[in-house]
C-alpha positions as CSV (number, residue, x, y, z in Angstrom):
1,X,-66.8,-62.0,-103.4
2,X,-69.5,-58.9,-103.6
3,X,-67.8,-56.9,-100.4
4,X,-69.5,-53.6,-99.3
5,X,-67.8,-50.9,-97.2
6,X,-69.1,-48.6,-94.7
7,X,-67.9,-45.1,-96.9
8,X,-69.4,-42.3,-94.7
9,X,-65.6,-41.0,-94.0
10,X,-64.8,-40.1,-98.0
11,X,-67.5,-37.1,-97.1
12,X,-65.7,-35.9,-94.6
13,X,-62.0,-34.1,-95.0
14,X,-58.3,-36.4,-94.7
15,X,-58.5,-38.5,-91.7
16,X,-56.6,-41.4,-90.3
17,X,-60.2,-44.0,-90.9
18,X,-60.1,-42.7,-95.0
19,X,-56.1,-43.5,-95.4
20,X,-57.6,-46.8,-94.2
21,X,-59.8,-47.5,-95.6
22,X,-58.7,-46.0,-99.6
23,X,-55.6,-48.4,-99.1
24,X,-57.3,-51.4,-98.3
25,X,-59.6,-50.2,-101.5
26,X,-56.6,-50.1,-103.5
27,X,-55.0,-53.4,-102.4
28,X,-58.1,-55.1,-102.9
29,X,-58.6,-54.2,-106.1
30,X,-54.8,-55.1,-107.1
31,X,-56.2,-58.5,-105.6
32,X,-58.9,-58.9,-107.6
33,X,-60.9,-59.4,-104.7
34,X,-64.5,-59.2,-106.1
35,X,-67.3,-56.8,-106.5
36,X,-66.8,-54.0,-104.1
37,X,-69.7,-51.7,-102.8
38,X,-69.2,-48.2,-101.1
39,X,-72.2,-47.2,-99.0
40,X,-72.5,-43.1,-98.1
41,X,-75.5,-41.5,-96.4
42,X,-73.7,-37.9,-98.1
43,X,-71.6,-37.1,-101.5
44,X,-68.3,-38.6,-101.4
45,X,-65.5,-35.1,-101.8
46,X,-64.3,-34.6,-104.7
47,X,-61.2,-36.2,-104.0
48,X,-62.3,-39.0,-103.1
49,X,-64.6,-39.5,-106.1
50,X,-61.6,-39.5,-108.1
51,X,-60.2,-42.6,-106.4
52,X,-63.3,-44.3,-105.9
53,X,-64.3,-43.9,-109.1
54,X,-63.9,-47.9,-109.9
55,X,-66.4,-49.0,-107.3
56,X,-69.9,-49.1,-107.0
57,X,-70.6,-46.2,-104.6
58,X,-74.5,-46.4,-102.7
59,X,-75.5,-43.1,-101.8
60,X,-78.6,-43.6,-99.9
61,X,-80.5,-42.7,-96.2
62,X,-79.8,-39.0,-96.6
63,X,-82.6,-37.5,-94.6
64,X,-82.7,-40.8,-92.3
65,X,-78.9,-40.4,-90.9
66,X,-79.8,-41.1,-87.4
67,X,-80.7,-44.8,-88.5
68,X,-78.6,-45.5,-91.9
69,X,-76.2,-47.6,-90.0
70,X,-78.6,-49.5,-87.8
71,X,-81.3,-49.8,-90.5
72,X,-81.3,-49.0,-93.8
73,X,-77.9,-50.2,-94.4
74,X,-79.4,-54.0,-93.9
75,X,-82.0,-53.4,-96.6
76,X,-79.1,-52.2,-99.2
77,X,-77.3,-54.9,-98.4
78,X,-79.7,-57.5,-99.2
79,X,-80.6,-55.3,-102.4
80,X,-76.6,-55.8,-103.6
81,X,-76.7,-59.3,-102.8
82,X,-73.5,-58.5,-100.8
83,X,-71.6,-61.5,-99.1
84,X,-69.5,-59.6,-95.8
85,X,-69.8,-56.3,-94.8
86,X,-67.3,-54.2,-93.2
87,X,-67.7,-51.2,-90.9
88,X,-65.4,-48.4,-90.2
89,X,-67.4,-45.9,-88.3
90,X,-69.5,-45.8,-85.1
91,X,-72.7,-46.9,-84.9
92,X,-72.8,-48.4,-88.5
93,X,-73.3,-52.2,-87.7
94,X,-76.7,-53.2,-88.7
95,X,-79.7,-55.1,-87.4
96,X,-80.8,-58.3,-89.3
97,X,-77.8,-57.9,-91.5
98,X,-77.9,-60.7,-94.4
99,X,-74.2,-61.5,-94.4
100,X,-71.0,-61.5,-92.1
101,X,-70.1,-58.0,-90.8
102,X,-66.6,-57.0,-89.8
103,X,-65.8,-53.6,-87.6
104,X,-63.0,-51.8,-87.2
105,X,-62.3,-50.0,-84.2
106,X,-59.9,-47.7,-84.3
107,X,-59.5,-46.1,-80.7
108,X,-61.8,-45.5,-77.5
109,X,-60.9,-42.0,-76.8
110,X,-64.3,-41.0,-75.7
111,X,-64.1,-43.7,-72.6
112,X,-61.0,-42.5,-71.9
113,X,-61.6,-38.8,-72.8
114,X,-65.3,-38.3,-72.3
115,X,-64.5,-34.7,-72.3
116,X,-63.5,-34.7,-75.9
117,X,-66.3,-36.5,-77.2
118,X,-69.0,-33.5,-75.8
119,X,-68.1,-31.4,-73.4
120,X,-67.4,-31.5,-69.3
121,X,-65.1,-34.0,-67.6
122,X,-67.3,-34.3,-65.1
123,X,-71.6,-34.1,-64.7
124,X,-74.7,-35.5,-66.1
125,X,-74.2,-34.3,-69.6
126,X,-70.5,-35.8,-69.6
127,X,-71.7,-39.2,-68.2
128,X,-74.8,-39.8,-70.5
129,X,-72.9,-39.0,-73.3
130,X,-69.8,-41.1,-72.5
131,X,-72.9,-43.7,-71.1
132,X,-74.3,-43.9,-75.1
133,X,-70.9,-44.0,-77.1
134,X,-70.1,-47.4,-75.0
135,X,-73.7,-48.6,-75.4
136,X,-73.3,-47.6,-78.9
137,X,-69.8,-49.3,-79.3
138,X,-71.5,-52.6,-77.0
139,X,-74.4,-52.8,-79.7
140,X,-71.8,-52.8,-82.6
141,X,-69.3,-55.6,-81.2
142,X,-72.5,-57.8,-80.4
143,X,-74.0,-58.1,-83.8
144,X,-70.3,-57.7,-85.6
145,X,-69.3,-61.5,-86.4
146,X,-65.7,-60.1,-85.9
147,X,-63.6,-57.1,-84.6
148,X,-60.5,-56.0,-86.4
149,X,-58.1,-52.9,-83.7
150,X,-55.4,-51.6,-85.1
151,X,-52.9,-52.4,-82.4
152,X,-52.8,-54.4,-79.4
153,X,-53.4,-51.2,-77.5
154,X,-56.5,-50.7,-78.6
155,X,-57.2,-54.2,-78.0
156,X,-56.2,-54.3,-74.3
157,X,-58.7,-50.7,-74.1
158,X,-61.5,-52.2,-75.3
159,X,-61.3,-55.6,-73.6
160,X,-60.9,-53.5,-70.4
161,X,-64.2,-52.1,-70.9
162,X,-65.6,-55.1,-72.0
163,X,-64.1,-58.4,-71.3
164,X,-66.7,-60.5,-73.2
165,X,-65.5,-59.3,-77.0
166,X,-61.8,-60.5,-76.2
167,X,-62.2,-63.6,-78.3
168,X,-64.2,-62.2,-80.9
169,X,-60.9,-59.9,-81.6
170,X,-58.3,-59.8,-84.2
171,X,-55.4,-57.3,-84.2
172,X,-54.5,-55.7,-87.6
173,X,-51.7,-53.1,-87.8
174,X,-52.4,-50.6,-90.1
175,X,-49.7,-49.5,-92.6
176,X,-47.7,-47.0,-94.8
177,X,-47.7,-46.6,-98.4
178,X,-44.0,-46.2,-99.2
179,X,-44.6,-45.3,-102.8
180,X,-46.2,-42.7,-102.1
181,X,-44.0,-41.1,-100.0
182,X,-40.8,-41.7,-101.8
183,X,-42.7,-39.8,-104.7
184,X,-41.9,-36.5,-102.7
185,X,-39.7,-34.9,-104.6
186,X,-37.5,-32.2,-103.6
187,X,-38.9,-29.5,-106.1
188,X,-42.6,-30.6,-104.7
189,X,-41.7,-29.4,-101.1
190,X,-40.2,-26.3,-102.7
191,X,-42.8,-25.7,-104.4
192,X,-45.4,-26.2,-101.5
193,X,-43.2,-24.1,-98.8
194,X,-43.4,-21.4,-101.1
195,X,-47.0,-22.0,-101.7
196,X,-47.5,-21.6,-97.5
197,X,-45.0,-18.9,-97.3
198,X,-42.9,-21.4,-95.7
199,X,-39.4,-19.3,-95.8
200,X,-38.1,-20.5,-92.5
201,X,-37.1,-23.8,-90.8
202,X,-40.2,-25.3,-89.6
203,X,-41.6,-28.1,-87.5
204,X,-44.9,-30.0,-88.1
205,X,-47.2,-31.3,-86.1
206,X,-50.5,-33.3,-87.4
207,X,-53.1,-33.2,-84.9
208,X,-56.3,-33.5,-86.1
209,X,-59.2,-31.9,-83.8
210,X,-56.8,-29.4,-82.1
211,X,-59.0,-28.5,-79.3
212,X,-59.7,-31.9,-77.9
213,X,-57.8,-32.5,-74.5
214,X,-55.9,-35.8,-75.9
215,X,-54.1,-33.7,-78.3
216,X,-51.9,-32.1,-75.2
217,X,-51.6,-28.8,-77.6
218,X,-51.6,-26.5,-74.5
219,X,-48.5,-28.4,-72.9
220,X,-47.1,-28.6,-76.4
221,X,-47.3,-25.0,-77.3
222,X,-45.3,-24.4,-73.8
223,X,-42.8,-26.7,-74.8
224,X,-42.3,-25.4,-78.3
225,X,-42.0,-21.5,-76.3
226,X,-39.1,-23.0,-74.4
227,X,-37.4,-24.1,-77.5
228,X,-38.0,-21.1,-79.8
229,X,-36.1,-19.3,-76.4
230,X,-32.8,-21.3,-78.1
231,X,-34.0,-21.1,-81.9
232,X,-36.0,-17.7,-82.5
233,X,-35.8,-18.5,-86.5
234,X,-37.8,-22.0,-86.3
235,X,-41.7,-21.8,-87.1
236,X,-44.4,-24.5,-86.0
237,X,-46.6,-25.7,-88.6
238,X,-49.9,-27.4,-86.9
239,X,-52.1,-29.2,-89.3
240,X,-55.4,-29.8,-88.1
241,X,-58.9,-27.6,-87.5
242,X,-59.9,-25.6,-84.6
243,X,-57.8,-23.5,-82.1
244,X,-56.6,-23.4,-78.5
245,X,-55.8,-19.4,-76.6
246,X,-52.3,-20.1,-76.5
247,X,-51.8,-21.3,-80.2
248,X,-53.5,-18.2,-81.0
249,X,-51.0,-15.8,-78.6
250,X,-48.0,-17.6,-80.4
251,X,-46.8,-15.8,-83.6
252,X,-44.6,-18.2,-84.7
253,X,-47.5,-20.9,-85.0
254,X,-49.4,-21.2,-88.2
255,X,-52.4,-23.7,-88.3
256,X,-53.5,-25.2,-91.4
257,X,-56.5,-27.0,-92.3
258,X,-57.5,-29.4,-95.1
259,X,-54.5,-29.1,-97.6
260,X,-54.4,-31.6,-100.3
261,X,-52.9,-35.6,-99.3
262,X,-49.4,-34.1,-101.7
263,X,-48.7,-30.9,-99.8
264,X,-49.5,-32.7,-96.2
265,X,-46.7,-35.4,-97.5
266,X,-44.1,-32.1,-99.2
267,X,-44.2,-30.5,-95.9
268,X,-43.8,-33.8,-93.8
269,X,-40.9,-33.8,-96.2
270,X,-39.3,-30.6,-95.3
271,X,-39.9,-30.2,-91.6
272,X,-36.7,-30.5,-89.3
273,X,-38.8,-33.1,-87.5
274,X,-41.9,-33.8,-86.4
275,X,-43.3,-33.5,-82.7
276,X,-46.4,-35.4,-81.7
277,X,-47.2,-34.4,-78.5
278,X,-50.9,-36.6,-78.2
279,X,-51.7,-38.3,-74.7
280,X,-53.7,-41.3,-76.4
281,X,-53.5,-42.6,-79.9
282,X,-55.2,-45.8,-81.8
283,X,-52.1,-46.2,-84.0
284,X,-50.5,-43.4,-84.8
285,X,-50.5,-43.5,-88.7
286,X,-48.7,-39.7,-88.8
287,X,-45.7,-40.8,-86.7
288,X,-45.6,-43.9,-89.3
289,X,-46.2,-41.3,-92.2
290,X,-43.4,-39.0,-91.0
291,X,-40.7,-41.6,-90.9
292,X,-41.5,-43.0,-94.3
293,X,-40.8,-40.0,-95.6
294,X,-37.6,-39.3,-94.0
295,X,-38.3,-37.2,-90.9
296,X,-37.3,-37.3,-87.2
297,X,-40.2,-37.6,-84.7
298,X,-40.4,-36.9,-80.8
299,X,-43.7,-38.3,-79.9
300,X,-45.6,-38.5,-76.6
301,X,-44.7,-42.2,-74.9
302,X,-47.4,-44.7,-73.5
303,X,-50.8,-45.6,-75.6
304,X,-49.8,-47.5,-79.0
305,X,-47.1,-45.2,-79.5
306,X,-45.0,-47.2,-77.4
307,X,-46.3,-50.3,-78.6
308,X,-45.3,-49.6,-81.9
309,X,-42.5,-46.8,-82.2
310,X,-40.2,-47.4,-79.2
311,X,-36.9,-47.3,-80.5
312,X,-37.9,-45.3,-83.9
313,X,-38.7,-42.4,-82.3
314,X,-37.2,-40.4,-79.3
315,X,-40.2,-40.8,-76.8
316,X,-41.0,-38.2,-74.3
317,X,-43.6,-37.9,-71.1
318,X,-46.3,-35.7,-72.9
319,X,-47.1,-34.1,-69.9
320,X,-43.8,-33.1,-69.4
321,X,-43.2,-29.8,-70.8
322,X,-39.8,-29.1,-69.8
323,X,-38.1,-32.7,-71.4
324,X,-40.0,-32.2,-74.5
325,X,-38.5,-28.7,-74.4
326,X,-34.9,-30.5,-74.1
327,X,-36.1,-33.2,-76.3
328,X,-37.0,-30.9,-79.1
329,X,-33.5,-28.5,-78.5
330,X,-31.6,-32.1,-78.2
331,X,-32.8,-33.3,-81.9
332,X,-32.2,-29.8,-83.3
333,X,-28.8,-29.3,-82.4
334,X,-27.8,-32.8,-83.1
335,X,-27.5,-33.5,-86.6
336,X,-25.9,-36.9,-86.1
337,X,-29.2,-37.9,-84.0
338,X,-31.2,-36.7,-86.5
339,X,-29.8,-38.6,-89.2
340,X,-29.9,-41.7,-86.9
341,X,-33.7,-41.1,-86.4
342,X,-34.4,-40.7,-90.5
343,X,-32.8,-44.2,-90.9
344,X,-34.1,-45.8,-87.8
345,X,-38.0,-44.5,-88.9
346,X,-37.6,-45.9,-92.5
347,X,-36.6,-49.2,-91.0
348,X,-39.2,-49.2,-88.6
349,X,-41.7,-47.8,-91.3
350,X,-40.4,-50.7,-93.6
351,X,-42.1,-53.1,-91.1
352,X,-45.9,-51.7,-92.2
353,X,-47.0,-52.5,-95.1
354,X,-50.8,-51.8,-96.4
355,X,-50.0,-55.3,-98.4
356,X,-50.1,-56.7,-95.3
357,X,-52.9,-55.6,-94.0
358,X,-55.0,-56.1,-96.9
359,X,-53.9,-59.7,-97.0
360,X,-54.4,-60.7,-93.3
361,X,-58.0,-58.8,-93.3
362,X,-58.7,-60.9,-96.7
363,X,-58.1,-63.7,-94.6
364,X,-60.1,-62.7,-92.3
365,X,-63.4,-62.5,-95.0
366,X,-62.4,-65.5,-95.9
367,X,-62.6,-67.4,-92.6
368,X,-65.8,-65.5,-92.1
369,X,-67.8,-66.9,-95.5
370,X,-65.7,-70.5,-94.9
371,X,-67.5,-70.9,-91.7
C-alpha cells in the first residue's frame, strides 16, 4: 500500500493528535504496511524529524494554507500515486481526491464550547464561527469514505449534530505505549525534578490550552486552594500554555510549557497523583498516560472519561469544587487508596494498546481498497 498522512500536527508542539498519529506511524512500519507519505504545509520540529525520518515527508502549499487541505493536497496525492489517504486535522479532506480518504475526529469541543474556539459564548461573532467549524466538519465527513472517533463518546457527539454520518462511523480507541513508560526510571524523575526545581511533593496536571473554558482551571485552582489549606508543603505542576488570573495569584502553581515527551513522562512519574479537572474530553490520552506509569488520577466524570476510566480513576463532578477538594485530601492521606489506584490504572491501561489500534485501523484501509 502507498498510504499518505495528513502531518500538519508534527509542526506544532506535543499534542494528543501527534501521540496519534507517531504511534500509528511506528506500528505501521513494524507492519510493514507499505510506502508511507507525510504531507506538511510547514517544517516538521525538530523532534519530530527525528522520528519521521523513515518516511517520505511532502512539504508543500506554504503560502496557500488556507486551501492545502481542500486543494492542493488532491494534486500531491495524485502526484505520489497514493492508494488511501488519512486525515487528522480540520478542514484537511480534499475535493476530487484520487483515492479513499479516512478522518479522524478526535472531539467536537467547539459545538459544545463555541466559546473556546474564538471568543464570546454568546453573539454574532460566537455563532458564525461555531456556524463554519460545523460546516467545516459537514464538508469533511461528506467527501471522507469513512470516519474513525476515538471513543463512543465522541461518536454519540457527532451523530447528535449530524445524524446522517452514523453509519459511515467506526469507533477506534486510542492507546498507550507501555514501553515507553515503563522506561521511566527512577534516576530520570530525579534528575528532571531537579532540573524544574521540583524539591517538594507535587501534583500534575496536563491541560493543554489552559485558558479555554472546557479545561475547568478556575474551579480547579479553587479546589486545589482548599487542599493546600490541609497540605501547605504540596506544589501544583500545570503543563500546558497560556494563563488564567487565579493561576497567576497562586504561588504554589507553576505552569510549564513544551518540555520534552521524557520529562512530561519523569514527572507523570513522580507526582503524588494526577488531577484532571476538564469538563469535556475526546479520550483522554493523559489520564491513560498517567496510569501506565503508575500514578493515581481524580479526573472530572461524564464525556469519555466516564466511558472509559470509571472504576480506574476516582471520578469527581468537575464543577464541584468542594468534593474535588475532599477528593484530592481523600487520595493524599490514604496511602492504601493510592496504591489501589496505581494497580487498578495499570490494569485498566493494560486494556489500550496502540497495537491495537494500528491493526483495527489497518483493517479498516483494507476494507476501504477491497471495496
Amino acid at each position: 500500500m502507498r498510504l499518505a498522512f495528513d502531518g500538519r500536527i508534527l509542526a506544532h508542539p506535543y499534542s494528543g493528535i501527534g501521540v496519534y498519529l507517531l504511534n500509528l506511524l511506528q506500528r505501521f512500519k513494524e507492519r510493514d504496511a507499505g510506502k508511507i507519505f507525510l504531507y506538511t504545509d510547514r517544517p516538521l520540529l525538530p523532534e519530530y524529524q527525528r522520528q519521521t525520518a523513515d518516511y517520505t515527508v511532502e512539504l508543500f502549499g506554504q503560502k496557500h494554507r488556507k486551501h492545502w487541505g481542500r486543494w492542493l493536497v488532491a494534486r500531491q496525492l495524485r502526484k505520489n500515486g497514493v492508494d488511501l489517504y488519512h486525515c487528522l486535522w480540520n478542514k484537511g479532506v480534499p475535493l476530487g481526491a484520487s483515492c479513499p480518504v479516512v478522518v479522524t475526529i478526535h472531539d467536537v469541543f467547539p459545538l459544545l464550547f463555541p466559546e473556546d474556539h474564538g471568543g464570546e459564548t454568546f453573539g454574532l461573532k460566537s455563532w458564525r464561527r461555531r456556524w463554519k467549524y460545523q460546516w467545516n466538519l459537514f464538508l469533511d465527513m461528506s467527501r471522507a469514505n469513512r470516519i474513525i472517533t476515538i471513543s463512543e463518546c465522541t461518536k454519540k457527539d457527532i451523530v447528535g449534530q449530524f445524524p446522517v454520518f452514523g453509519e459511515k462511523i467506526d469507533v477506534i480507541l486510542d492507546g498507550v505505549d507501555f514501553q515507553e513508560c515503563r522506561q521511566v526510571a527512577s534516576q530520570d524523575v530525579e534528575d528532571w525534578k531537579k532540573h524544574f526545581g521540583l524539591d517538594q511533593p507535587y501534583l500534575i496536571s496536563i491541560l493543554g490550552r489552559i485558558a479555554e473554558r472546557r479545561k475547568n482551571c478556575d474551579r480547579f485552582i479553587k479546589s486545589f486552594q482548599q487542599f493546600r489549606k490541609s497540605y501547605p508543603e504540596t506544589a501544583l505542576l500545570i503543563i500546558g500554555c497560556g494563563t488564567t488570573a487565579p493561576i497567576e495569584k497562586e504561588r504554589s502553581v507553576r505552569v510549564l510549557e513544551n518540555i520534552p515527551r521524557k520529562a512530561l513522562l519523569s514527572l507523570v512519574t513522580g507526582a503524588e497523583f494526577m488531577v484532571h479537572p476538564t469538563l469535556y474530553e475526546g479520550f483522554g490520552l493523559p489520564v491513560l498516560e498517567a496510569m501506565a506509569c503508575g500514578t493515581p488520577v481524580i479526573a472530572g466524570e461524564g464525556s469519555s472519561v466516564t466511558e472509559l476510566f470509571d472504576g480506574a480513576a476516582l471520578l469527581v463532578d468537575p464543577k464541584d469544587t468542594a468534593l474535588m477538594a475532599a477528593s484530592m485530601k481523600r487520595l493524599m492521606s490514604d496511602e492504601s487508596l493510592r496504591n489501589q489506584c496505581r494497580v487498578l490504572g495499570k490494569k485498566r491501561a493494560e486494556e489500550f494498546t496502540w497495537e491495537r489500534t494500528a491493526e483495527q485501523t489497518l483493517e479498516l484501509y483494507r476494507r476501504l481498497l477491497k471495496d
